[in-house]
C-alpha positions as CSV (number, residue, x, y, z in Angstrom):
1,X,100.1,93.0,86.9
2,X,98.8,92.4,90.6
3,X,100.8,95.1,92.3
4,X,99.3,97.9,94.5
5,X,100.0,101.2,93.9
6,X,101.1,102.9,97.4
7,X,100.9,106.6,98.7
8,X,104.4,106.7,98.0
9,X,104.1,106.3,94.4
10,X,105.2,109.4,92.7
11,X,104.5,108.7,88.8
12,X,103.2,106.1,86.4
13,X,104.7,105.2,82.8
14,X,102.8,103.2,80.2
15,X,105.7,101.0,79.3
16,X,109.1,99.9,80.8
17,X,110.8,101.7,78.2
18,X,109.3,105.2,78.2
19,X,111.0,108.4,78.4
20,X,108.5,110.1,80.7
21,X,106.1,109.1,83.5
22,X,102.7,110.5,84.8
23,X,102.8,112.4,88.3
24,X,99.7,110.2,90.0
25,X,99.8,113.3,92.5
26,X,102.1,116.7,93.2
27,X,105.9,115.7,94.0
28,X,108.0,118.0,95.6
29,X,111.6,118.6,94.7
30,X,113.9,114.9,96.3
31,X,113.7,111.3,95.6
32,X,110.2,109.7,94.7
33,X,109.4,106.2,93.2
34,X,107.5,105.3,89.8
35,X,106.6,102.1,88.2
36,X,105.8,100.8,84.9
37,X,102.1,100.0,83.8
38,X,103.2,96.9,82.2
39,X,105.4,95.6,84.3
40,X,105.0,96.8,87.6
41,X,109.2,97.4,88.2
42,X,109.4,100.3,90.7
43,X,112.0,102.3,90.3
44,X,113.8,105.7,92.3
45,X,113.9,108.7,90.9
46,X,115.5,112.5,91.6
47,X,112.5,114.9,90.9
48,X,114.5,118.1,90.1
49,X,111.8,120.3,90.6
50,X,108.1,120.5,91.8
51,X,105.9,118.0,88.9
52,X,101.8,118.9,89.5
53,X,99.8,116.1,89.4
54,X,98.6,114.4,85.7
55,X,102.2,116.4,84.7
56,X,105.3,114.4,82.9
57,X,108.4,113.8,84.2
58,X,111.5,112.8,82.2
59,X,113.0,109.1,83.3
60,X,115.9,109.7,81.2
61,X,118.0,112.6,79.6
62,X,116.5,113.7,76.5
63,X,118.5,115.8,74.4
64,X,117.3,118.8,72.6
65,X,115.6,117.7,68.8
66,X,115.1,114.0,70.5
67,X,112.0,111.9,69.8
68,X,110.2,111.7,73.6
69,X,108.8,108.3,73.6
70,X,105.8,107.4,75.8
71,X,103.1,104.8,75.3
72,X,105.9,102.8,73.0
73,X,105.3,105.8,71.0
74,X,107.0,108.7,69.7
75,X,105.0,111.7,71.1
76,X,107.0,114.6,71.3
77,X,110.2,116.2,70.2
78,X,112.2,118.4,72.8
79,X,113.3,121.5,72.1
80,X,115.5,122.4,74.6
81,X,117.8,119.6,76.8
82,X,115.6,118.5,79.3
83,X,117.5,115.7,82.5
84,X,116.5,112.8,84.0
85,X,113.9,114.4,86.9
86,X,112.6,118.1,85.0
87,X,109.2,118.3,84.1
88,X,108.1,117.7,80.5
89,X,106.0,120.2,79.0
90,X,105.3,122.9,76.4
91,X,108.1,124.5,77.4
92,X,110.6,122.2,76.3
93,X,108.6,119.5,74.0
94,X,106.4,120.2,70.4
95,X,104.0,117.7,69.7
96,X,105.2,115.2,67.4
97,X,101.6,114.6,66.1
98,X,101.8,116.5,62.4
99,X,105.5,115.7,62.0
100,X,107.4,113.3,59.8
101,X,109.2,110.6,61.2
């Protein structure tokens, strides 16, 4: 979209409307910024704890047996209550890959 992606960049999503972004290097717990691939709106965000790089993080509450949408896709299901800023991961998400819609 023309924009340049800054030090300060914290994570990358696919699409303005995913549940989850990329970490595009380690964050530390406090505010960071992501943007949207197709788009290029940057936005704040409250990392709640430390995200490793190439790690998810969730951009909106996702309640526990929710679809996690990333790509524009359903990816995931979350099995435990995960807020705007935790990490996404196998400990709270099951592939959504073999399940039923």
């Amino acid at each position: 979209m023309g924009w340049v992606m800054s030090e300060q960049l914290a994570f990358l999503s696919h699409r303005h409307n995913d549940m989850v972004a990329v970490a595009v290097r380690d964050v530390a717990v406090g505010t960071a910024e992501y943007a949207s691939l197709d788009s290029g709106t940057r936005r704040p965000i409250e990392v709640l704890e430390p995200i490793k790089l190439g790690h998810k993080v969730a951009l909106v509450d996702i309640a526990q047996g929710a679809e996690v949408i990333e790509y524009g896709q359903r990816v995931a299901i979350a099995t435990a209550n995960i807020a705007v800023g935790e990490l996404v991961h196998v400990h709270n998400v099951r592939s959504a890959r073999w399940q039923v819609a």
